[in-house]
Structure formats: structure tokens, C-alpha cells
N, C-alpha and C positions, 0 to 999 in steps of 0.2 A: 453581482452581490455588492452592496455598499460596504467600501473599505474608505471612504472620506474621514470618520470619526472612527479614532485607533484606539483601543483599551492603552490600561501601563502594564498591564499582560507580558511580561516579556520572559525568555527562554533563561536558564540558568547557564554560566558561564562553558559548562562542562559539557552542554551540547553543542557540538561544531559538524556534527553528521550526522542526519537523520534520513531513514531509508522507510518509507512508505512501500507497503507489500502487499497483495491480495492476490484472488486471482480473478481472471480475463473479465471484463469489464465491473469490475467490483467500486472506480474510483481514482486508482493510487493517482495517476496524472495530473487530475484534476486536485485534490490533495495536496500534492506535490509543489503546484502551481500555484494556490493559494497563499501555504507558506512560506515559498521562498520571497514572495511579493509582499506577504506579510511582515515578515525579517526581513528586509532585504538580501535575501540569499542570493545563491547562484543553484539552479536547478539542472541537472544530470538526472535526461530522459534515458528511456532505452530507446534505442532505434529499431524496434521491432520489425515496420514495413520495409526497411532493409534487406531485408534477411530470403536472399531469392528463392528459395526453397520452401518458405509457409505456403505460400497460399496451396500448392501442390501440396503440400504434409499435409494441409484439414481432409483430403480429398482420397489419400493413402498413408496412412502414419506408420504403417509397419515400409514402406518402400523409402521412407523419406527423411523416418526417424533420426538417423546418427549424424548424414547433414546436420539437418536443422538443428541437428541438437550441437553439434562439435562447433555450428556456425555462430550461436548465442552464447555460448562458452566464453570463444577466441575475443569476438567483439565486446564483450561485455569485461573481459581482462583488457585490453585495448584503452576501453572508456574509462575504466576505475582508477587505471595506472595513471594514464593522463593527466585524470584530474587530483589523483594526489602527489604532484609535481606542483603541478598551479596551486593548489591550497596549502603546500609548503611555504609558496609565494608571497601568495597575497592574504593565506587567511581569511577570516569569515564562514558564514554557514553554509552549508552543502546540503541540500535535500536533492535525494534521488526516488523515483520510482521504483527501484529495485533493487535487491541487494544479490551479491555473488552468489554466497552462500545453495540460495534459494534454487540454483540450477541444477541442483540435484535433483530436486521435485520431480522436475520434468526428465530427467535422465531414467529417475528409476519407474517409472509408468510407462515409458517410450520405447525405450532400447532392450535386446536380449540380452540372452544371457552370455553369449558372446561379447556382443559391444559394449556391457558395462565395465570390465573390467578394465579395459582400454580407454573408456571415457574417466571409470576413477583416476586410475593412474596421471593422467595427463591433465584433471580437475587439481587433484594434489597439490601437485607443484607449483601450479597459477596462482593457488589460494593461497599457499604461504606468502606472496606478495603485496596480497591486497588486505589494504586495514578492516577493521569489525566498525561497522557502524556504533557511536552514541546510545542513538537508540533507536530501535521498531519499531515504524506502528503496522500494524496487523489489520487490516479492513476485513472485518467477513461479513457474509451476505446469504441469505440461499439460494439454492438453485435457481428457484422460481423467481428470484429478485434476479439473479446474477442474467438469467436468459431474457429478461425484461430490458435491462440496461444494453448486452450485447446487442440486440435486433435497436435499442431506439440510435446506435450509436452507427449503425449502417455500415459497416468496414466489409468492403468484397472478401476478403480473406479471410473470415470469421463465419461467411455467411452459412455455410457448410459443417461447422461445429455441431456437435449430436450431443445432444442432453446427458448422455451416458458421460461421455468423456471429460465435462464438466462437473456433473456428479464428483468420478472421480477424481478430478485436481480438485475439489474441495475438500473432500476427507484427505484426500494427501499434503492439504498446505494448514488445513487441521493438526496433525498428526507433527508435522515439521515443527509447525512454532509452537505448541504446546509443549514440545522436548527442546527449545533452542535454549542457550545458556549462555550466549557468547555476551550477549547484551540485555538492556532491559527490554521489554516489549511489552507496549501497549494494546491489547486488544480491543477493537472498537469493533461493534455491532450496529451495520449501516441501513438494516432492512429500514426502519422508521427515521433516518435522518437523510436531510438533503443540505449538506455544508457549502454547496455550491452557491445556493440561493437562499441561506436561511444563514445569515449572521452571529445569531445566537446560538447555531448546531455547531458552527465553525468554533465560534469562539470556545464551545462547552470543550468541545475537542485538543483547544490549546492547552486548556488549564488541565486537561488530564495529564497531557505531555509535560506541562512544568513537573506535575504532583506524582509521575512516573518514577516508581524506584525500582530496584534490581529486582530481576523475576520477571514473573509470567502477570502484567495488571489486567483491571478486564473494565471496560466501561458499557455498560449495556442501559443505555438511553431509555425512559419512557415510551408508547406510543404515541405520535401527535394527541389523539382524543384525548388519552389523560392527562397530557401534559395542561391540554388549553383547560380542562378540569379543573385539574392545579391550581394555573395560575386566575380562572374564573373568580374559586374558591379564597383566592391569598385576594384578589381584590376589594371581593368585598370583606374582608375582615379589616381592610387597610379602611373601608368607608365606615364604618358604623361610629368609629370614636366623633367621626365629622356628622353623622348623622344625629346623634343623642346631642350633642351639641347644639345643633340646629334646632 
């Protein structure tokens, strides 16, 4: 994407943390990555392909479940704590792909009804630790977008994911940010945008995040078609005062 010519776009003083969320190939990374480069942030990925236990979880989730799940917990308290020592420090913007919070998602789809109780318990007391993100943005997608991005992004670990299960983390992270309150949250609908390589999606996206206030926002983009409609339509009305002229 061309980031040579930078708008005056800029974030309001009261965002210093911003946690980009979706779910499994929805974006956040990519997202993530733009902005911090765009602000010159500092970016805090998850370390997902860490975690020795996925690839085996896509393969058997009821065997593998509380792993994987205790193991994204622990790491992801690890990386949050960390970095709010260093941003004591040094200050400046933090965009992360992910937020703590959101580990429940997966806890309560995954684990029984045995292991939940044990996974709350010990979620608890990690999360009074770590701060609430500024703000959200919320990337959703559908399924049929979301299984289109997983297969072009090729990840071995992922390859094995069953349409169902993704289904369900969608209604589940639905259901999550729709009821969150800790913070403001942006919803973006990404079926029809590509921020990656379209300048103008990225940027439409920033100015949501400045014009974000407390609550639940929703930005639900045009499709391409209409938009070039649109701006077909705004052209030529920008030509006729030159054309009568003429």
C-alpha cells in the first residue's frame, strides 16, 4: 500500500492503546501492522504459532482443549504485563492484535464443564492485572469471507479447521463484543474492504477510530460497485459547471 503521502489524520491524545480483534483470518495483524506504522506505534502480536499444542487442537479439540487453552491464557498475561512496564517507560502508542479479555471466547466453546471453572478462576486473577484497552476495533467478516482468507493465507495449522467451528467463533465473538463495555469499540464490516491495498479503505477506517465514542460504533462500508457508482456520479457533477462553461 502507499504510505509515502500521510493525511493530518491523526489519533486523539486519549488513545495510547488500541487492540484490534476478529476472528482467525479476519485481518487483525495486518490492521495492526498498518497502524502502528502509520502512528508510529509499537505493535504487540500474539504469538500464536508458539503455542505447541494448535496444530494437534485443530486435529482433536476435545483432547487438546485446556492446553491450548491454559497455554494462550498464561502467554498472552506474559506479553500484556511486559508490555505495560515498557509503556510505563517509554510511552507512545501500542496497537495489539488482541486483547486478554477475548480469551474467554475460546475457553467457553472449548473446555467442559469441568475445566471451565478452573480456567475462570485462574483467568480472574491474571485479568485484574492487565489494563483495558483505549479502544476496539472489532473486524467482522462471514464465514464465507473468513474461509476464503484462511485457505489464501496457507498456515499448516489452520489447514484442518472445519467450517462449523468457525461458524461458531463467529457467533461467539459476535455475541462478546456486542455485550463488551469496558471500552469503546469500533465495529468494522470487512466483507467489501481491502485496507491492505486500498489506501482509501485504510484511511476511511482511521477516521472512524478518531470519530469513535463510548459504546458499541458500527462502520459498515459501501460495496466496491457502489461506491465507484458514487464516486462516477460525484464526477461528473464536479464537470458540468466546466462543461456549460465551455
Amino acid at each position: 500500500m502507499d504510505t509515502t503521502t500521510k493525511p493530518d489524520l491523526q489519533l486523539p491524545p486519549n488513545i495510547a492503546h488500541i487492540c484490534v480483534e476478529g476472528v482467525i483470518g479476519v485481518g487483525k495483524t495486518s490492521l495492526c501492522t498498518l497502524l502502528a506504522d502509520r502512528f508510529n506505534g509499537r505493535k504487540l502480536m500474539e504469538k500464536v504459532e508458539e503455542n505447541p499444542f494448535l496444530q494437534k487442537f485443530y486435529k482433536n479439540r476435545k483432547a487438546l482443549a485446556f492446553q491450548t487453552q491454559l497455554w494462550f491464557l498464561l502467554s498472552r498475561y506474559k506479553q500484556l504485563s511486559e508490555e505495560t512496564v515498557q509503556q510505563d517507560l517509554f510511552q507512545g502508542l501500542v496497537v495489539a492484535d488482541y486483547m486478554f479479555a477475548k480469551d474467554r471466547i475460546f475457553a467457553g466453546i472449548n473446555l467442559t464443564e469441568d475445566e471451565l471453572p478452573l480456567y475462570d478462576t485462574v483467568a480472574r486473577i491474571l485479568e485484574r492485572q492487565i489494563p483495558r484497552p483505549d479502544v476496539v476495533i472489532y473486524l467482522q467478516a462471514s464465514t464465507e469471507v473468513l474461509l476464503k482468507r484462511v485457505e489464501m493465507r496457507g498456515r499448516m495449522y489452520e489447514s484442518s479447521m472445519e467450517r462449523e467451528y468457525l461458524e461458531t467463533l463467529n457467533e461467539a465473538y459476535n455475541h462478546f463484543f456486542f455485550h463488551y463495555s469496558d471500552a469503546p469499540v469500533l465495529v468494522v464490516n470487512t466483507n467489501e474492504l481491502d485496507f491492505v491495498n486500498n489506501t482509501v479503505d485504510f484511511e476511511e477506517i482511521i477516521r472512524q477510530i478518531v470519530q469513535t465514542r463510548h459504546g458499541i460504533n458500527y462502520y459498515q462500508p459501501m460495496n466496491a460497485h457502489d461506491r465507484l457508482r458514487l464516486e462516477e456520479n460525484d464526477r461528473r457533477k464536479r464537470q458540468r459547471p466546466s462543461d456549460a462553461e465551455a
